[in-house]
C-alpha positions in Angstrom: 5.7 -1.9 -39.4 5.9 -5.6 -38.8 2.8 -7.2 -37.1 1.9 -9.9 -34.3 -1.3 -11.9 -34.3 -3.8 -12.6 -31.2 -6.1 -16.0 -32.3 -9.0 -14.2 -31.1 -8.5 -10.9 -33.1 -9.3 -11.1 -36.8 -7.0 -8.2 -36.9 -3.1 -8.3 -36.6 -1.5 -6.5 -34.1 1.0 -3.7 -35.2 4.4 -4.9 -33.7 4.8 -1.7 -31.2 8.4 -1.1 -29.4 8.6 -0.5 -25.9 9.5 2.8 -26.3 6.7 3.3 -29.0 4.3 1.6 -26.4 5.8 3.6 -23.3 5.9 0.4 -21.1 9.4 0.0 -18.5 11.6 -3.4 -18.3 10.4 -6.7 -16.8 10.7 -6.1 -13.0 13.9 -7.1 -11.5 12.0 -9.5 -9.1 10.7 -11.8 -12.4 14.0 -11.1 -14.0 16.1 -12.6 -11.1 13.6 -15.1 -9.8 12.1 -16.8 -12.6 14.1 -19.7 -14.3 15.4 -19.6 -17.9 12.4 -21.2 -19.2 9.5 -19.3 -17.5 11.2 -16.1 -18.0 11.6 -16.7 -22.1 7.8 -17.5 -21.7 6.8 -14.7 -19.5 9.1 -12.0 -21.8 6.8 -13.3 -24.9 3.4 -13.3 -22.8 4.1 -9.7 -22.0 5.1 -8.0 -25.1 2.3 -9.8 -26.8 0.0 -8.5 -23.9 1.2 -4.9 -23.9 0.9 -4.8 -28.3 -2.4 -5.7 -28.0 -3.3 -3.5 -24.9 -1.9 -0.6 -26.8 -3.5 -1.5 -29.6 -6.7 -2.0 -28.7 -7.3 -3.2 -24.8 -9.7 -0.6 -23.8 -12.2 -1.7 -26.5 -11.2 -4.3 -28.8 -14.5 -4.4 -30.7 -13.9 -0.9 -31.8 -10.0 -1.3 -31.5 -9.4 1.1 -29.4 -6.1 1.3 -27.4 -4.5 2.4 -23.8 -3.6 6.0 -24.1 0.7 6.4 -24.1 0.8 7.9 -21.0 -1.1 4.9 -19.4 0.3 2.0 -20.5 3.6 2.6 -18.2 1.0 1.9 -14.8 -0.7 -0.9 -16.4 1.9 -2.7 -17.3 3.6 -2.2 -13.5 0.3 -3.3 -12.1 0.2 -6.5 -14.0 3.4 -7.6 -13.1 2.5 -6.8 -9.2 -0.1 -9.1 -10.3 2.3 -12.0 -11.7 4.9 -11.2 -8.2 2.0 -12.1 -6.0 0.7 -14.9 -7.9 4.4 -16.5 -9.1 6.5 -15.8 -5.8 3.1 -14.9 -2.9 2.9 -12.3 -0.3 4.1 -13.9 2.5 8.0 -13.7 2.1 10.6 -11.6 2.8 11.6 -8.2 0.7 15.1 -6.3 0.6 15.1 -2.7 0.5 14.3 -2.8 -3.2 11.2 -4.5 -3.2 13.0 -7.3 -4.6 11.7 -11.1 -3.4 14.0 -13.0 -1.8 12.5 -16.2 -1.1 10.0 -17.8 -4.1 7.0 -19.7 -2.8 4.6 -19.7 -6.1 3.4 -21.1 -9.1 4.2 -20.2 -12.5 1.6 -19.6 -15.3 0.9 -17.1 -18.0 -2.5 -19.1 -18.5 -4.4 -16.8 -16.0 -7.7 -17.6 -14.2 -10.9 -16.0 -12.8 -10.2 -18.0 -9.6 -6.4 -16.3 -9.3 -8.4 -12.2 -9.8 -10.5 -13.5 -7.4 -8.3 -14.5 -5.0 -6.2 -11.3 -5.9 -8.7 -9.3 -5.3 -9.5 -10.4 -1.7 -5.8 -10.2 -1.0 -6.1 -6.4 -1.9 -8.9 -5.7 0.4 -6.4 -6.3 3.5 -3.5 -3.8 2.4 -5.4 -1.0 3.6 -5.5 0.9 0.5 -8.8 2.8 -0.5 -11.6 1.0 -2.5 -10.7 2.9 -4.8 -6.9 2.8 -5.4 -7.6 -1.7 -5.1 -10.0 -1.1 -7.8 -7.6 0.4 -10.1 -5.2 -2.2 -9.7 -7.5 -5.3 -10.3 -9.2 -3.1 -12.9 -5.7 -3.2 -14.9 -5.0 -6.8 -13.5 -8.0 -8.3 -14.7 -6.5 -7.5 -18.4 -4.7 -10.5 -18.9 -8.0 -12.7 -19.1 -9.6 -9.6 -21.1 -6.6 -10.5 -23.5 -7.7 -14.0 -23.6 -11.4 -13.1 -24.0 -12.4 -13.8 -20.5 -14.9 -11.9 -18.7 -14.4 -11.0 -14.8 -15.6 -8.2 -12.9 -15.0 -7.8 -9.1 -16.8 -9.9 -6.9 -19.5 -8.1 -5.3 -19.1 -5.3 -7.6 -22.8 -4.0 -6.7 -21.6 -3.5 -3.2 -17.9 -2.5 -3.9 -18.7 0.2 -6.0 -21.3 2.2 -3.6 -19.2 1.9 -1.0 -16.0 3.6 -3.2 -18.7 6.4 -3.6 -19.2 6.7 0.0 -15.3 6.8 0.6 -15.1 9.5 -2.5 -17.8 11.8 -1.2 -15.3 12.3 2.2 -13.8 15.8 1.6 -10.8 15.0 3.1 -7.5 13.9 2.3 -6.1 10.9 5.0 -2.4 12.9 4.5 -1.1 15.2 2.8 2.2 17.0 2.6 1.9 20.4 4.9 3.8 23.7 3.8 6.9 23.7 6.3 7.0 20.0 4.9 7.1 21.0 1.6 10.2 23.3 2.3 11.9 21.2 3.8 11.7 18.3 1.2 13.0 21.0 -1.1 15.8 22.2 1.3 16.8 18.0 1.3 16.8 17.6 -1.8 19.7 20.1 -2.5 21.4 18.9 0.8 21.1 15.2 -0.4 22.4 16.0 -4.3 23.6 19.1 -4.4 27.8 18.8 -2.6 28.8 22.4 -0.4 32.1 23.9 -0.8 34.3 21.6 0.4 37.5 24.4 1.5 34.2 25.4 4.0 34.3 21.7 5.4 35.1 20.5 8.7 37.5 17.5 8.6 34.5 15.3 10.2 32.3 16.6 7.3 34.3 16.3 4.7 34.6 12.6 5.6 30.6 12.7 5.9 30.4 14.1 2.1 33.5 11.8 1.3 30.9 8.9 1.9 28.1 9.8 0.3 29.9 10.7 -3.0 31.8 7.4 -2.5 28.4 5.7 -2.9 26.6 7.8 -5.4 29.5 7.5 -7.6 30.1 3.3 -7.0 33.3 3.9 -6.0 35.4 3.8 -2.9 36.2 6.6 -0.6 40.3 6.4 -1.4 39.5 7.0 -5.2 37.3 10.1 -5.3 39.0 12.9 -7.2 39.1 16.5 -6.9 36.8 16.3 -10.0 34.3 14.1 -7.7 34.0 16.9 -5.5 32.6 19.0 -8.3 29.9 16.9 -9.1 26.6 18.9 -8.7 23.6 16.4 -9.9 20.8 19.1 -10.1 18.6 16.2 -11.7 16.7 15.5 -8.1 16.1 19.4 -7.0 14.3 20.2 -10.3 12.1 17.2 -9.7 11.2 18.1 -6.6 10.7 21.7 -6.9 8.5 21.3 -9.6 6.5 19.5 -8.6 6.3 21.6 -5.4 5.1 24.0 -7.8 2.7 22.1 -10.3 1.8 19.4 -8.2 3.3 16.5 -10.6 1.0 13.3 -10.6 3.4 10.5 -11.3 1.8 9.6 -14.7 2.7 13.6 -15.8 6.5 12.9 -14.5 6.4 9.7 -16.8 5.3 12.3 -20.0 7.1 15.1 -19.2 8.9 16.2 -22.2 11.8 19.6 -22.2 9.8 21.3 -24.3 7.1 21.4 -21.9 9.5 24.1 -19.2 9.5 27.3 -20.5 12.0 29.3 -18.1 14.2 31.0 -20.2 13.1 33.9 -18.3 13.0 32.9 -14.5 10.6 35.3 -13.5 8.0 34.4 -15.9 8.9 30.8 -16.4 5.5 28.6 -16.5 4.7 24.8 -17.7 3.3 24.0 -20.9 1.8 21.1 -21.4 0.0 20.5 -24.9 -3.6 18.8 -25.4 -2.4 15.9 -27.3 0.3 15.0 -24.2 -2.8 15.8 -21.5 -2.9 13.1 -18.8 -6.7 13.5 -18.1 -9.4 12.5 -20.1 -11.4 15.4 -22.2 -7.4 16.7 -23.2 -6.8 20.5 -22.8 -3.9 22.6 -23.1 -2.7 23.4 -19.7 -0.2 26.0 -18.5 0.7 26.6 -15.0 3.0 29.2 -13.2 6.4 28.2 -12.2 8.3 30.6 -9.3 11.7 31.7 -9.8 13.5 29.8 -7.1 12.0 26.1 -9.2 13.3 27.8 -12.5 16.3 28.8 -12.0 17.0 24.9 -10.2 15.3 23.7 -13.8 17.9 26.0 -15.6 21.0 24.1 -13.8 19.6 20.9 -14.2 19.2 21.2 -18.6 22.5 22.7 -18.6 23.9 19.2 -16.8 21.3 17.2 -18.7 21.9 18.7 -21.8 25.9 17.0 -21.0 24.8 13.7 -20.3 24.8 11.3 -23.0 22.1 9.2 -21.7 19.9 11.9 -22.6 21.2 12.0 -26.5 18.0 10.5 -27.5 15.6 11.5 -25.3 13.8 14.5 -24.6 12.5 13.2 -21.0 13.5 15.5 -18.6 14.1 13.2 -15.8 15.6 9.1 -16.1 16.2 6.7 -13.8 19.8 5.7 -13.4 18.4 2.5 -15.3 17.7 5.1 -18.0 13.9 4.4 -16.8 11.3 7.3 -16.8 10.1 7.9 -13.3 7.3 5.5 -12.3 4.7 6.0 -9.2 7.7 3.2 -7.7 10.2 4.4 -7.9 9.4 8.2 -7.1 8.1 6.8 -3.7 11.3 4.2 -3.1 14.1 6.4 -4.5 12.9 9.9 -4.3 10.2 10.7 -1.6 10.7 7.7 1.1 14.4 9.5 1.2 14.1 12.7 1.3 10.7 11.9 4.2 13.8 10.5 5.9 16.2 13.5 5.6 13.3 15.9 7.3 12.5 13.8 10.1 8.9 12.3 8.7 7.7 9.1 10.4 7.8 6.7 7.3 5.9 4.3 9.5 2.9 6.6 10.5 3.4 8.8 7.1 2.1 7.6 3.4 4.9 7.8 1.2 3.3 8.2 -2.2 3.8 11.3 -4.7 0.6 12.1 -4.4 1.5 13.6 -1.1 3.3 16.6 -2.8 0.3 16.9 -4.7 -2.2 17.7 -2.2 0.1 19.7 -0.1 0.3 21.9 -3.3 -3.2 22.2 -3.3 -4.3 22.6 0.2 -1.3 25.3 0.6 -2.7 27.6 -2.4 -6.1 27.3 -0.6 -4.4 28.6 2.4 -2.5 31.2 1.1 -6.0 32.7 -0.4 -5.3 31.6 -4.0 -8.7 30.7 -5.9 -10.6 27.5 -6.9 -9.9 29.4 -10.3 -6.0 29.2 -10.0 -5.9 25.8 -7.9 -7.7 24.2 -11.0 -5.3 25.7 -13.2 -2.3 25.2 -11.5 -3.0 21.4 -10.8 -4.7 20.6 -13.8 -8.1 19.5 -12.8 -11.4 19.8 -14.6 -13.8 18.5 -12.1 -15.1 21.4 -10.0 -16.2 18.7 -7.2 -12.4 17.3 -7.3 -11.2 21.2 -6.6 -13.7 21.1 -3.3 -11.1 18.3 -1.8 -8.9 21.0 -1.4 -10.9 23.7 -0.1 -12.6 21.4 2.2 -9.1 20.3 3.7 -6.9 23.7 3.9 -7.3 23.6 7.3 -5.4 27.6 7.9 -7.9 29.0 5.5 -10.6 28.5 8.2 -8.5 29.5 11.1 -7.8 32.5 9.4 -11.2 33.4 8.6 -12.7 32.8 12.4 -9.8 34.9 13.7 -10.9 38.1 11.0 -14.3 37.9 12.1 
């Protein structure tokens, strides 16, 4: 392998792919907003950044690296980073979350002063202390690249208060079990096509549209063969992680040979320690109902058809050909099907997280364990566990009305 050199480093740099590095493309917002020049600059800034991030960004003294599965979120929440400092915050969006009107400066010679400012900037989004401090944590990367110490202004005071905020039990929304349902139920209305011979004329005209758009073509030219078109890809996202409680990272890693459901009524995850999300890896293995496997089953037979996934063994790709990021699972998965059911997106979060609590709180309610919930989500921290206890809410109801 080739290698690339950072001046401060003594050490070169192994010249990592993107795949090898596990990091998506430039954001369509820099891609289509930047000129010629700055974008030629920015592509070589970045795949420097993410070689030596992967490489040894988490301790460069000791060169020691960003885990596989992690790079994908830093590198999304650097270039957040870049869109608010190139193009600002206050202009409009399309549906995409792509800028429309630039009003920035470019530079890929980054500043305390711009962190700083980022920082504050993050403190009126409403997010929790905790979720900004991830972001600038990863942010503040590109002056660790340069050798440039920050940390977060305040930080005495920032950090006690994040321990305050994670010492609340509670959850500010999760996804409840009637809502979990019904995002399953959507997702085979939204992707799956009914009979059409069973169709009213109005409906089929309904359908007619939908497939017109999912397929990029018009209405007059869908054939009989359109009609046949069951994408299964969606479903088996959705129901498995109705089951497992997917965090988004996980969905980024998931490999086929983690679903074992050859036999659907003792199908279960496997997920192997060196491909473990969390820190202190373990093998993890967690139950998967019949209804999710046999919706699994359907979608490898497609996948297993599609060429895209010749060279792959992700179980799930963006039409881009894209892994799953925290983005797009909120934009063109979950803020959809919230839609289909009838959730308030305005009053609502819309993050895939949302699944994951649901899951949680709703084994806690059904009388499942700490034991199994641990298990089935994958988490090692006893005191993380109690968040779900503390928040099934029909586990105590049912236990004053046995007294």
């Amino acid at each position: 392998m080739s290698t690339s050199h950072n001046p401060d480093d003594d050490e070169q740099i192994p010249e990592f792919t993107r795949e090898e590095m596990n990091i998506p493309g430039i954001r369509r917002s820099l891609q289509k907003n930047l000129n010629q020049m700055e974008f030629q600059m920015f592509e070589d800034w970045r795949l420097a950044f993410a070689r030596w991030a992967y490489d040894r960004g988490k301790n460069p003294k000791r060169r020691e690296g960003y885990a596989y599965n992690s790079m994908w979120d830093i590198m999304n929440r650097v270039e957040k980073f870049c869109e608010w400092l190139y193009f600002g915050r206050e202009i409009g969006t399309d549906y995409d979350g792509e800028v429309i009107e630039r009003d920035g400066t470019f530079t890929i010679d980054f500043t305390k002063d711009h962190l700083d400012r980022y920082w504050y900037d993050l403190l009126t989004n409403g997010n929790r202390l905790d979720s900004n401090r991830r972001t600038i944590n990863n942010a503040q990367l590109v002056l660790k690249y340069r050798g440039v110490d920050w940390k977060i202004p305040d930080s005495e005071e920032v950090y006690r208060d994040i321990h305050q905020q994670e010492s609340d039990p509670g959850f500010t929304d999760w996804h409840r079990d009637h809502e979990l349902k019904a995002l399953k139920a959507a997702s085979l209305k939204l992707h799956v096509i009914p009979d059409r011979e069973k169709m009213s004329e109005e409906e089929q005209d309904k359908w007619a549209a939908h497939l017109a758009q999912r397929l990029e073509k018009p209405k007059y030219e869908l054939e009989d063969e359109d009609w046949e078109t069951v994408n299964w890809k969606i479903p088996s996202l959705v129901h498995l992680s109705c089951d497992v409680g997917f965090r988004p990272c996980e969905i980024v890693a998931s490999r086929v040979q983690w679903l074992h459901t050859k036999n659907e009524n003792d199908a279960y995850l496997r997920i192997p320690r060196e491909e473990d999300s969390k820190a202190g890896k373990r093998n993890r293995e967690c139950r998967i109902s019949p209804e999710t496997a046999r919706v699994i089953n359907y979608w490898l037979d497609k996948r297993a058809e599609l060429p895209e996934y010749e060279d792959t063994d992700a179980i799930w790709l963006t039409k881009e050909g894209n892994p799953y990021g925290s983005a797009s699972l909120r934009r063109q998965v979950l803020m959809r099907l919230q839609r289909e059911v009838g959730i308030d997106l305005e009053t609502r979060e819309n993050g895939w997280y949302m699944i994951r609590r649901g899951v949680g709180t709703d084994i806690i309610n059904k009388g499942g364990s700490i034991t199994l919930l641990m298990r089935q989500l994958r988490i090692n921290r006893y005191e993380t566990a109690e968040r779900y206890v503390r928040n099934a809410d029909q586990a105590a109801d049912d236990y004053f009305k046995k007294r």
